[in-house]
Residue, then its C-alpha position, 0 to 999 in steps of 0.5 A: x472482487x477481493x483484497x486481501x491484506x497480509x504481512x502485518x505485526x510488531x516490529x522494533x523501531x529500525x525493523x522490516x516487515x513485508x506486506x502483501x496484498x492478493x487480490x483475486x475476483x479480478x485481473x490485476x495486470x491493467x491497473x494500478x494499484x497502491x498502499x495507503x495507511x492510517x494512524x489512530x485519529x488520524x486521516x487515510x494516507x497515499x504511501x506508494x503506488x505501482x503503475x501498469x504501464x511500464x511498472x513506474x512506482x511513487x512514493x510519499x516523501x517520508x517512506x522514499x528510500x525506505x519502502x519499495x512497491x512492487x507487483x507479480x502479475x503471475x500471481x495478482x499480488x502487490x508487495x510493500x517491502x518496509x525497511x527501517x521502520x520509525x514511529x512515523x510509520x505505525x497504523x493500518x495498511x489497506x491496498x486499494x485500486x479502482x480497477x480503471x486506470x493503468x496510471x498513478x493518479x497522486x491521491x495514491x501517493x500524495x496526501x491524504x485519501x477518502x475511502x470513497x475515493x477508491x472503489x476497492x479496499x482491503x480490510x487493512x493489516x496493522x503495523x506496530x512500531x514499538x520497543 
């Protein structure tokens, strides 16, 4: 089982970058799965999941309105679209999934996470937020 992010880079304070993570190695269609990032000398943290059951999504409060989660079972890849990026934002971005529930659980979108929480990770793609 892999998962591959990509997408990341420098963007200007107010700019858009669209992540994408592919995974291959398993069928990603009965499961959930969720973006988490990670600031410098800071802790792992749930940004946004997608369920599988009826493609409900989550979101942590300070990405809502500004960030969109989305799936193409055709081609086992999850999307994170981010609109008007901020200094709050930069870090690095893994995708993570157990391969076991269908459903959100709220350590995918609420708080921080550890790596042993999540069975899958990609190896990360960075987010710079800078003029």
């Amino acid at each position: 089982v892999q998962l591959v992010e990509s997408g990341g880079g420098l963007v200007q304070p107010g700019g858009s970058l669209r992540l994408s993570c592919e995974v291959s190695g398993f069928t990603l269609d009965y499961y959930a799965i969720g973006w988490f990032r990670q600031a410098s000398g800071k802790e792992r943290e749930g940004v946004s999941c997608i369920n599988r059951i009826n493609v409900s999504t989550y979101y942590t409060d300070s990405v809502k309105g500004r960030f969109t989660i989305s799936r193409d079972n055709a081609k086992n890849t999850v999307y994170l679209q981010m609109d008007r990026l901020n200094s709050v934002d930069p870090g690095i971005y893994y995708c993570g999934t157990d391969f076991q529930r269908p459903w959100c659980t709220p350590h995918y979108y609420n708080g921080t996470v550890a790596v042993a929480d999540l069975p899958f990770w990609g190896p990360g793609a960075q987010v710079t937020v800078s003029s």
